[in-house]
C-alpha positions as CSV (number, residue, x, y, z in Angstrom):
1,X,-6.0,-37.7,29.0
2,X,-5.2,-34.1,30.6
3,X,-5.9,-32.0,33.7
4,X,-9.4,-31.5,32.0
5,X,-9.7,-34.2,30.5
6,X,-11.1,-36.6,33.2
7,X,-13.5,-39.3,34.3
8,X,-16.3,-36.7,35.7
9,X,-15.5,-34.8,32.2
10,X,-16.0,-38.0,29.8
11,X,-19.2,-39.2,32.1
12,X,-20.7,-35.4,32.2
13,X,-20.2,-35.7,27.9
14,X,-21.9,-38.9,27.8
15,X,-24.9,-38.0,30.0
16,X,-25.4,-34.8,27.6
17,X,-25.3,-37.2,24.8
18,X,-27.9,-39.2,26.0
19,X,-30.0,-36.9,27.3
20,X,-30.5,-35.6,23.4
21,X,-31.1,-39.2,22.9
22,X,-28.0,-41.5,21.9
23,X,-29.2,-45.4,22.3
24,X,-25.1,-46.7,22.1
25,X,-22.1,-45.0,24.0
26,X,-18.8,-45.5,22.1
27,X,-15.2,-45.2,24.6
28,X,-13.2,-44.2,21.4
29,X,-9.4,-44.6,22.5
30,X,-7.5,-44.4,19.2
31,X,-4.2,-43.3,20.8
32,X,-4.9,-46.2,23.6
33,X,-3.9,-44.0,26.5
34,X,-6.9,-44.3,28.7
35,X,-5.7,-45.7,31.6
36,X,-7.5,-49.1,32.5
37,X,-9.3,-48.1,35.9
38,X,-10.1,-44.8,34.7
39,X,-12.1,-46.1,31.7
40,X,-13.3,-48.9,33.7
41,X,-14.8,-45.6,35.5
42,X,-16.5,-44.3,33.0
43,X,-18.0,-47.3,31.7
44,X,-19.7,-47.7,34.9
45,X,-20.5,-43.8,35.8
46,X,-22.4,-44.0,32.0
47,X,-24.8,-47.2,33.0
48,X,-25.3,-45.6,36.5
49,X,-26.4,-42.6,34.2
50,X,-28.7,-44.7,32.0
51,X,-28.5,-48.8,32.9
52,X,-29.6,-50.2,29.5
53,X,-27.6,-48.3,27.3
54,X,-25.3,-50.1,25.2
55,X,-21.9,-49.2,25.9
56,X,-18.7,-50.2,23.6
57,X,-14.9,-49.6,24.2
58,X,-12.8,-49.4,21.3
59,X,-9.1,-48.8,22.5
60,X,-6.0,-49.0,20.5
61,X,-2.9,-50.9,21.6
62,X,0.0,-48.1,20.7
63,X,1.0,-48.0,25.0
64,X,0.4,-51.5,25.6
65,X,-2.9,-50.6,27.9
66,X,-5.6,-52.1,25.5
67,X,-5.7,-55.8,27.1
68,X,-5.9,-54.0,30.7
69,X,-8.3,-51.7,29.9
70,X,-10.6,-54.2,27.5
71,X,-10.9,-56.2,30.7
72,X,-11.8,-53.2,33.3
73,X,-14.5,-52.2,30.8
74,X,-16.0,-55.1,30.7
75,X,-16.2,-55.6,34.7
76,X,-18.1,-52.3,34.3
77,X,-20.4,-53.1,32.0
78,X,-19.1,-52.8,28.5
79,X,-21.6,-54.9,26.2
80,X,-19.0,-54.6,23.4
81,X,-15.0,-54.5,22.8
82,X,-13.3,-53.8,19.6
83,X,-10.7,-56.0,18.5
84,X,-8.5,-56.9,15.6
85,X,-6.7,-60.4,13.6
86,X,-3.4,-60.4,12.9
87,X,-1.8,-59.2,10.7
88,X,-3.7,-55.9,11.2
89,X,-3.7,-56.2,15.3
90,X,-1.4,-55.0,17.9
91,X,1.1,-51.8,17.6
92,X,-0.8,-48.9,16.4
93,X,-4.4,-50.9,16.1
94,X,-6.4,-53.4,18.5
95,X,-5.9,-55.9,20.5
96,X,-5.8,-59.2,19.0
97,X,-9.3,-61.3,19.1
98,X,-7.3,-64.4,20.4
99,X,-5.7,-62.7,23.5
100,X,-8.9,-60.2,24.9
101,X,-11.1,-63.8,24.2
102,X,-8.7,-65.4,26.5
103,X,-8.5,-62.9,28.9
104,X,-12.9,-62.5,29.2
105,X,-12.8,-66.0,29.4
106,X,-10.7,-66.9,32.1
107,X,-12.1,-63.9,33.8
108,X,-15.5,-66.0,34.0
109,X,-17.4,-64.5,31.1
110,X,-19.6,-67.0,28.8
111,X,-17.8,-65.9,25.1
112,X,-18.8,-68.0,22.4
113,X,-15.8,-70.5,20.9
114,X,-13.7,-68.8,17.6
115,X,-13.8,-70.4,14.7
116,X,-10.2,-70.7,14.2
117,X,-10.5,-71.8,10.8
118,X,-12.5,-68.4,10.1
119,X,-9.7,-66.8,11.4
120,X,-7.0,-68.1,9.5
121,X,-8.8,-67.2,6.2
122,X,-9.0,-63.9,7.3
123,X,-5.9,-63.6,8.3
124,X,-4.4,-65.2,4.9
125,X,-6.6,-62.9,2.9
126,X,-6.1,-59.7,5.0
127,X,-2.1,-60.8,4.2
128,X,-2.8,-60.9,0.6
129,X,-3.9,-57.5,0.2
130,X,-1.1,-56.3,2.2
131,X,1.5,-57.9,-0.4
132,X,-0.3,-56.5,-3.1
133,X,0.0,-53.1,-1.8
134,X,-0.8,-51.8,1.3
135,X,2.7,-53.1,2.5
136,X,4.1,-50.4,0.8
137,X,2.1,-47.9,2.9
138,X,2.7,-49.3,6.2
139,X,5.8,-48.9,8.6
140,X,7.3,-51.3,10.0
141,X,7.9,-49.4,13.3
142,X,3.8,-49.6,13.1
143,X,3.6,-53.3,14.6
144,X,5.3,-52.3,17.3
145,X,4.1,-50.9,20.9
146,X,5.5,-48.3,22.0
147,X,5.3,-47.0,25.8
148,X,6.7,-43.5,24.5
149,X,3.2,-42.8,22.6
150,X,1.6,-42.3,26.4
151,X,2.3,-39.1,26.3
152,X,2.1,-37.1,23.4
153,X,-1.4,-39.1,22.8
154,X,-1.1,-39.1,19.1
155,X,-4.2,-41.7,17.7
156,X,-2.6,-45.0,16.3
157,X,-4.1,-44.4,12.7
158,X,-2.4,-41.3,12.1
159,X,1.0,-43.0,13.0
160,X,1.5,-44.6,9.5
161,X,1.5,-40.9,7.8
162,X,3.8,-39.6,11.0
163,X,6.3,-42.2,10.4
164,X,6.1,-41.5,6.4
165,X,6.5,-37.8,7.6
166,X,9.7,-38.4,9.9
167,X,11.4,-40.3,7.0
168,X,11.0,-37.2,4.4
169,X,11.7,-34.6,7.1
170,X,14.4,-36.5,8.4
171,X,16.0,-36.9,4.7
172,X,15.6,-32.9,4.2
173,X,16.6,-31.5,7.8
174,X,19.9,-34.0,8.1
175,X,21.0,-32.3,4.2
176,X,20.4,-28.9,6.4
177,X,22.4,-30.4,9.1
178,X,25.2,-31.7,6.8
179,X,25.4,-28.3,4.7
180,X,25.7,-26.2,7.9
181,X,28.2,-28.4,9.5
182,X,25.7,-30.2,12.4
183,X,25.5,-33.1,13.9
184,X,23.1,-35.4,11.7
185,X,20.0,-36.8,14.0
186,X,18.4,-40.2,13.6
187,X,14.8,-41.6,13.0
188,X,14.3,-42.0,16.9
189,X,16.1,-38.7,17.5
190,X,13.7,-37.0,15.8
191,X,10.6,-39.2,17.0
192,X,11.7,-38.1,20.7
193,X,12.0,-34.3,20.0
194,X,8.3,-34.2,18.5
195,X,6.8,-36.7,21.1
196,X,7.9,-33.6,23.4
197,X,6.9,-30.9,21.1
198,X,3.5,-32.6,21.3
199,X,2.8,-32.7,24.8
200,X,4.3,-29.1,25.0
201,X,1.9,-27.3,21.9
202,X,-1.2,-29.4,22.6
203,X,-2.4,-27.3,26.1
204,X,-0.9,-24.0,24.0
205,X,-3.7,-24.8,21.2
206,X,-6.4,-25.6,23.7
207,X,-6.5,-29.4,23.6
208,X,-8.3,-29.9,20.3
209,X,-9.4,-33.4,20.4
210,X,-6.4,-35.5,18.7
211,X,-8.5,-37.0,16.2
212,X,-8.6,-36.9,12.5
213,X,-7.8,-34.0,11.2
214,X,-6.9,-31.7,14.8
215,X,-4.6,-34.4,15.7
216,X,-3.1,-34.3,12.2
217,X,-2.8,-30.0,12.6
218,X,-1.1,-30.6,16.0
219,X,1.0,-33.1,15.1
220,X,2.1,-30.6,11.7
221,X,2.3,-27.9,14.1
222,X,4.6,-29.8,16.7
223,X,6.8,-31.3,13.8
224,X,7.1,-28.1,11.9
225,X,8.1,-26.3,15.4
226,X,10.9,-28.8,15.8
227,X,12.1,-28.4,12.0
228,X,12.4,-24.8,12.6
229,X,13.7,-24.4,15.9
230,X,16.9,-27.0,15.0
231,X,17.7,-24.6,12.2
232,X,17.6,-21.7,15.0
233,X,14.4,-20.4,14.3
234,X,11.1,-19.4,16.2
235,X,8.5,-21.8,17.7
236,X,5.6,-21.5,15.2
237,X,7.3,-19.3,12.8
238,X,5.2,-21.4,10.3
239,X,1.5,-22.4,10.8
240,X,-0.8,-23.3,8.2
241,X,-4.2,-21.6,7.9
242,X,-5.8,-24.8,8.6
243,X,-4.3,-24.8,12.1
244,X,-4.9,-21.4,12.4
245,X,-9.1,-21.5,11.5
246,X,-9.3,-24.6,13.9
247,X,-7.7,-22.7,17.0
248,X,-9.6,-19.5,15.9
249,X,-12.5,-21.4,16.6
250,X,-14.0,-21.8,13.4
251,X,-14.8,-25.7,13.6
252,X,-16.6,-24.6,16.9
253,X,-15.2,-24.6,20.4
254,X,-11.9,-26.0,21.8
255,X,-11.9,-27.8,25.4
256,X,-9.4,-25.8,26.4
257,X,-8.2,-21.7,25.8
258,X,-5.5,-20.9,23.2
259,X,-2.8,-19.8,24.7
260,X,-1.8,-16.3,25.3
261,X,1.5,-16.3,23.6
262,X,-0.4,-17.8,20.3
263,X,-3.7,-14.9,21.0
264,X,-0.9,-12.4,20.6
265,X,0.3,-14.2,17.2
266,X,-2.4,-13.7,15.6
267,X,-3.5,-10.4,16.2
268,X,-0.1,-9.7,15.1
269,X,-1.2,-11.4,11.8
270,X,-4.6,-9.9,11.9
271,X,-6.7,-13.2,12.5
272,X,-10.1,-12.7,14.3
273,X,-11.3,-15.4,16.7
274,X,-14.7,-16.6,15.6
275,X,-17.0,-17.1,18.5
276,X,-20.4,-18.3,16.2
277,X,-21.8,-21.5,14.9
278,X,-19.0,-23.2,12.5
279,X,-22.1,-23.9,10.0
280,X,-21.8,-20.2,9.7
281,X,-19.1,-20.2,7.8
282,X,-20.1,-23.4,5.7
283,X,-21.6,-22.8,2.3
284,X,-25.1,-23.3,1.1
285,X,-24.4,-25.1,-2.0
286,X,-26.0,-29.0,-1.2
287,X,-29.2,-27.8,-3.8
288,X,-26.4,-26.1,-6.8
289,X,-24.2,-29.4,-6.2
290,X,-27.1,-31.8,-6.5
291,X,-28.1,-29.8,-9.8
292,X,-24.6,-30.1,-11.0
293,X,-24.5,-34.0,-10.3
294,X,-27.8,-34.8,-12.3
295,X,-26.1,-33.0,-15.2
296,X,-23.2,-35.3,-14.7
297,X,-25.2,-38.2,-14.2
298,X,-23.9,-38.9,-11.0
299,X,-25.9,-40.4,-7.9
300,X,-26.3,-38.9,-5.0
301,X,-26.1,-42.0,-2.9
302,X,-28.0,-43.5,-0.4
303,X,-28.9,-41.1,2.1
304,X,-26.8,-38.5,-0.1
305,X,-23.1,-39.8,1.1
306,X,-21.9,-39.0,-2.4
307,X,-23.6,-35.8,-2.5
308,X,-21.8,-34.8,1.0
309,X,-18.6,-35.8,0.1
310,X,-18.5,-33.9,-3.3
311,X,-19.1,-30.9,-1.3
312,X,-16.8,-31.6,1.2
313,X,-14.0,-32.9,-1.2
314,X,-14.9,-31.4,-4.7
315,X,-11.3,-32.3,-6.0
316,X,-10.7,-35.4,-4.6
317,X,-14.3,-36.1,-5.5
318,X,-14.0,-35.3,-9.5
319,X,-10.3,-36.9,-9.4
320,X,-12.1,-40.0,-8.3
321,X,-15.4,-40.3,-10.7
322,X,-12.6,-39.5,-13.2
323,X,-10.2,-42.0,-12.6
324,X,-7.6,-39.7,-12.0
325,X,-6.9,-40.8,-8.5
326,X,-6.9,-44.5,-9.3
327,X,-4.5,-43.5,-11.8
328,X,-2.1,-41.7,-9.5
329,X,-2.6,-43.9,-6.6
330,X,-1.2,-46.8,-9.5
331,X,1.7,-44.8,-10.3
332,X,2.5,-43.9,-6.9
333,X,2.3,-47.7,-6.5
334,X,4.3,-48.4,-9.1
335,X,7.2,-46.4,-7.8
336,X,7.4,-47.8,-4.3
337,X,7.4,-51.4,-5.7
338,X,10.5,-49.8,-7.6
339,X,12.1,-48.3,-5.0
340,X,11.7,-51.8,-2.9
341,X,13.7,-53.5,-5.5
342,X,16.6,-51.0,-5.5
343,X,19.7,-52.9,-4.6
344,X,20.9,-52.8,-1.2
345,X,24.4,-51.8,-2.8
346,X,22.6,-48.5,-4.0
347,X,21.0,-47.9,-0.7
348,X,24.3,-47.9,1.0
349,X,25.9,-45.4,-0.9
350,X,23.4,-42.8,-0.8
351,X,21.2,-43.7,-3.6
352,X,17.9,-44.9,-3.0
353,X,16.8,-44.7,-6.2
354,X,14.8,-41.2,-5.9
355,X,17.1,-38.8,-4.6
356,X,20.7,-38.7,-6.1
357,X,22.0,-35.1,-5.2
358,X,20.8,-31.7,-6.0
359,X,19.2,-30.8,-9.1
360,X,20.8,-27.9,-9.8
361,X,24.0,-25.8,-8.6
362,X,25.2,-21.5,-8.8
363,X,28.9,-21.3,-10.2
364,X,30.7,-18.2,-10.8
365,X,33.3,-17.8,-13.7
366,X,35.3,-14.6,-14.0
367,X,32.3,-12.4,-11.5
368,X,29.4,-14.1,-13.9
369,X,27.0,-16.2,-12.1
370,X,25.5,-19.4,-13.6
371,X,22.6,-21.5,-13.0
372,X,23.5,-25.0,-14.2
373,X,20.9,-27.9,-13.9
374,X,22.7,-31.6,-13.7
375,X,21.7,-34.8,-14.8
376,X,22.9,-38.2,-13.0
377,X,22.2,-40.5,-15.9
378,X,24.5,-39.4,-18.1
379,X,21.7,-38.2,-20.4
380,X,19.9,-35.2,-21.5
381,X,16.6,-34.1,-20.4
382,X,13.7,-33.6,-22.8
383,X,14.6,-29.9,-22.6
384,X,18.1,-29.6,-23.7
385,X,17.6,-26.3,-22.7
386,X,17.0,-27.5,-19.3
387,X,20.6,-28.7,-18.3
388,X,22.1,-25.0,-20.2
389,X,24.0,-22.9,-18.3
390,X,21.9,-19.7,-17.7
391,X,23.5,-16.1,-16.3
392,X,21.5,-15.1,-13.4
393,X,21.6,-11.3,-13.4
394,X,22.3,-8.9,-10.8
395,X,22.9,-5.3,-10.6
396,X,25.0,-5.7,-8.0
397,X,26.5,-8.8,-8.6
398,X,25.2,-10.4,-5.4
399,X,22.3,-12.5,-5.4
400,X,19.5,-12.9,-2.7
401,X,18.2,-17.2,-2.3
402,X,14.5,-17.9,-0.8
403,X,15.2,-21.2,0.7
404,X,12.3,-23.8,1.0
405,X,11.2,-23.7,4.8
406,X,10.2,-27.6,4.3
407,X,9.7,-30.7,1.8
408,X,6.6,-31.0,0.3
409,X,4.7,-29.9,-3.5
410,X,5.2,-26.5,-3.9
411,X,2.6,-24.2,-5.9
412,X,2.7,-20.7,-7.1
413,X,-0.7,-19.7,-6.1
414,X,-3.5,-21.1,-4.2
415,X,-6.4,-20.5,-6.2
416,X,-7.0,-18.6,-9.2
417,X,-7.6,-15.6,-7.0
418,X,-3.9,-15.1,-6.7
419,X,-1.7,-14.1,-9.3
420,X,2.0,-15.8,-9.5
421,X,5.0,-14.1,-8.8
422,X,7.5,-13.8,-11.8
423,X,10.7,-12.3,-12.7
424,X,11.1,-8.7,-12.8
425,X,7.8,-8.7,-9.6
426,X,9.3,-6.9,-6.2
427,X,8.2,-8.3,-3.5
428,X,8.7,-7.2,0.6
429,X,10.3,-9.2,3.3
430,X,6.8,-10.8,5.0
431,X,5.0,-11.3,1.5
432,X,3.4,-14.4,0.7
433,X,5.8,-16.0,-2.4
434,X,4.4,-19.1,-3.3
435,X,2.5,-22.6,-1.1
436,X,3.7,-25.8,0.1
437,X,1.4,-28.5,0.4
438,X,3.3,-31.1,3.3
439,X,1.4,-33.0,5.4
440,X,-1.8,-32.5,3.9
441,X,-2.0,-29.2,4.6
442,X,-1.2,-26.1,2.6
443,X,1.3,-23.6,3.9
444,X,1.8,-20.1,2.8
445,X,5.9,-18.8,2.6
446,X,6.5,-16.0,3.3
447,X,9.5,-14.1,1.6
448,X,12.2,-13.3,4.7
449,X,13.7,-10.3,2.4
450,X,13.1,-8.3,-0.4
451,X,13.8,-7.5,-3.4
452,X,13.4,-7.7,-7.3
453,X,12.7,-11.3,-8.4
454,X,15.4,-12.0,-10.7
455,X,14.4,-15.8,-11.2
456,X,11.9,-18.4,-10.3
457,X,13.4,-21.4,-9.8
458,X,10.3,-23.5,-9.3
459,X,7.9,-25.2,-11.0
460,X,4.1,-25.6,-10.5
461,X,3.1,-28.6,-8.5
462,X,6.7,-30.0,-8.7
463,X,8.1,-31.9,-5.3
464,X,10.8,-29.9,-3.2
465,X,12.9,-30.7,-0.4
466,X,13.3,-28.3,2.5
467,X,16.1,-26.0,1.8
468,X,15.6,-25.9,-2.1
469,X,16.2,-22.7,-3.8
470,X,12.5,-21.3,-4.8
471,X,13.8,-17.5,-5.5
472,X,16.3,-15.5,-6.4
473,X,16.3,-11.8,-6.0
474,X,18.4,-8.9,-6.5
C-alpha cells in the first residue's frame, strides 16, 4: 500500500495475469494492510475483467483489518477467504474460521454449518505440536494485533524472526549503550525506531515487494540502519550483498527506482545495475545436479521439487538428506527447553543461562598487555591453554580493536575463494576482514583502520555479539 501501489495498479497486474492465462486470482495480504474498500475494489475491477474467474483473498490480521476486508471481498465477489483455528489465528496470521463464518453469515450468505467437534481436534492437536516445540519459536508478542504494523507493512510471517531479531539486537546494542554511558532502550523502543526506519528505506530501495526474502532484506536493511545510526554512525554504512543484487536489479525489476542517494553508493562501491533477464545470471546446472543425485541415489521428486531445491539450496539440501539439520534443529531445541527452565532468580540478575559476561578481557601489568579468557563456572576449559594469559604485542605499545558491527556467526572467509586473514597479514582501512551471517544474510566487515594484524581473536563459525573484539592490530 503506497503512492504506486494502488487499486488501478493491483487490477492492471491481474488483467496481465490473465491475459497469459491464470484460471484463479489470489489477493495475497500477508502484512494485512489492504484497506477493506480498496480490496473490496479490486476484487470487483478483476471479475469485471474476466466474470468467471475464481478469485480468493488471503489477508492477514497483524492491523486488525482482516475481518473488514474478508467481508468487502466477498460483497465483490470473492469465491474464496483464507482463514485460520486458534491457536494459530489472529495476531500475525488469519482471521479465525469462527468469527469471518459469523460475519458471512449474518451478512446473508448460505455457509455451510462447522463441525465444531472437527475444530476442537484440530485445535487440540495443532496445541500439541506447539508444546512440543514450536512454542519455543514463537513470540508471544505474535498473538497480538498491532495497529503500529500499518505502516511499515512488514508480512505477519516474517514477524516471528523480527521479534527473535529485536531480542538479540536489543541484548547487544543496550551492552553498547551501557559501555558508552547511554541511556539503555527497551523491546518497544526499539520496535518503534525500525517500524519508522521501514517506512523511511522502503521508497529509497524502490518498493521491492515485502515478501519473503525482499521483505526480509528490507527489514535487515532498516534494522541494521537503526543499529548503526544509535552508535553515531551512517545510514547504510552496512548492507549485505544480498540487499545490494536485489536493488541492483538482479532478481528483475523493482516497482519503484532506487533512490539517488543509494545509485551514488554504489558506484562509490563499484556495483553495476543489471538491466537483463535475472535467469541470466542463474546457472545451467539442473542436467550436472540430476547426474549427481542418481549417483547419490537420491530422487528427483515429483515434478523435480527435490531436484529444484538442491539447486537452489545445495547446503541446506545435503545438511537435510544427511541428517545434519535434523540434528542441529534438536540441539537447538534442546537448548531453548533449557533456557525455559532457567530459574526466574537467575533471569533477574542478569543470567539467562547463555550469556554471563564477556568471554574474555585486555589487562595491563607494568606497560605489558594481556589477553586473559574467563570462565564463570569455576572450571577450566578443555584447552587449559584457553583461559592463559597471553602478551599481545605491539611495537608501540598501543593496540588497534576491530569491533563487531553486529551479533550474529562470524566466518573468516566466504568461500574457499578467499583466503583468511591471520596474524602478521596488513590489511587497509576499507578491507573486507572477515563475514557475519545475522539475519540470514551474510555481511562482509570491513576493517575501519589499518594495520598489521597482531591477533585474531575469532573463531570460525563461532557466535558473536555486536561490539566483540574480532582483531587486533598494531
Amino acid at each position: 500500500y503506497s503512492k504506486i501501489h494502488t487499486v488501478d495498479y493491483y487490477i492492471s497486474k491481474a488483467e496481465e495475469l490473465i491475459n497469459l492465462g491464470a484460471e484463479e486470482i489470489c489477493i495475497k495480504d500477508m502484512a494485512g494492510i489492504g484497506r477493506p474498500v480498496s480490496l473490496g475494489k479490486i476484487v470487483a475491477g478483476i471479475k469485471e475483467i474476466k466474470p468467471d474467474i475464481l478469485v480468493q483473498y488471503h489477508g492477514h490480521s497483524g492491523p486488525g483489518f482482516s475481518v473488514t476486508s474478508s467481508l468487502e471481498a466477498v460483497r465483490a465477489g470473492a469465491d474464496i477467504v483464507d482463514v485460520a483455528v486458534e491457536p494459530l489465528s489472529w495476531g500475525t496470521v488469519h482471521a479465525d474460521l469462527l468469527t469471518v463464518h459469523e460475519v458471512l453469515k449474518d451478512a446473508g450468505y448460505s455457509l455451510p454449518d462447522i463441525n465444531m467437534k472437527a475444530y476442537m481436534q484440530v485445535r487440540t492437536l495443532t496445541q500439541e505440536f506447539i508444546d512440543d516445540f514450536l512454542g519455543y519459536y514463537i513470540n508471544p508478542k505474535n498473538r497480538l494485533m498491532n495497529s503500529l504494523l500499518i505502516a511499515p507493512g512488514l508480512p505477519g510471517g516474517m514477524m516471528g524472526s523480527l521479534m527473535a531479531d529485536l531480542e538479540n539486537n536489543l541484548k547487544s546494542l543496550n551492552k553498547w549503550m551501557e559501555k558508552n554511558n547511554k541511556p539503555q532502550l527497551t523491546q518497544d523502543d526499539l520496535l518503534i525506531k525500525l517500524f519508522d526506519e521501514v517506512q523511511h528505506v522502503w521508497p529509497m530501495m524502490g518498493y521491492p515487494p515485502l515478501v519473503t526474502p525482499y521483505s526480509q532484506y528490507v527489514k535487515n536493511a532498516a534494522l541494521v540502519n537503526v543499529m548503526q545510526m544509535e552508535k553515531g554512525k551512517e545510514r547504510w554504512s552496512l548492507l549485505d550483498d544480498n540487499t545490494w543484487d536485489m536493488m541492483l536489479g538482479k532478481s528483475g525489476r523493482l516497482p519503484g527506482e532506487v533512490s539517488t542517494e543509494l545509485k551514488d553508493l554504489a558506484k562509490e562501491q563499484g556495483r553495476e545495475f543489471f538491466e537483463g533477464d535475472p535467469a541470466e545470471l542463474v546457472p545451467d546446472c539442473l542436467d550436472d545436479l540430476r547426474k549427481e543425485m542418481a549417483e547419490k541415489g537420491w530422487e528427483t521428486g515429483q515434478d523435480d521439487e527435490e531436484l529444484l531445491e538442491y539447486a537452489l539450496h545445495p547446503q541446506q539440501y545435503i545438511d537435510y538428506k544427511s541428517g545434519k539439520a535434523k540434528a542441529d534443529f534438536e540441539a537447538d531445541l534442546a537448548g531453548k527447553k533449557t533456557k525455559a527452565q532457567t530459574p526466574t532468580s537467575a533471569v533477574a540478575n542478569g543470567n539467562d543461562g547463555w550469556d554471563l559476561g564477556p568471554k574474555s578481557i585486555q589487562v595491563d601489568v607494568n606497560g605489558e598487555k594481556f589477553n586473559v579468557n574467563i570462565s564463570y563456572d569455576g572450571g577450566q576449559s578443555a584447552d587449559d591453554s584457553q583461559n592463559a594469559a597471553t602478551p599481545v604485542s605491539s611495537s608501540n605499545g598501543v593496540v588497534k580493536e576491530i569491533l563487531a558491527p553486529l551479533e550474529g556467526k562470524v566466518f573468516l572467509t566466504k568461500d574457499s575463494s578467499e583466503t583468511a586473514k591471520k596474524v602478521g597479514d596488513t590489511i587497509s582501512e576499507g578491507d573486507v576482514i572477515c563475514y557475519i551471517e545475522a539475519m540470514k544474510v551474510v555481511n562482509a566487515v570491513k576493517a575501519d583502520q589499518s594495520g598489521t594484524i597482531a591477533e585474531v581473536c575469532i573463531k570460525d563459525g563461532e557466535d558473536i555479539f555486536d561490539d566483540d573484539v574480532l582483531f587486533k592490530l598494531n
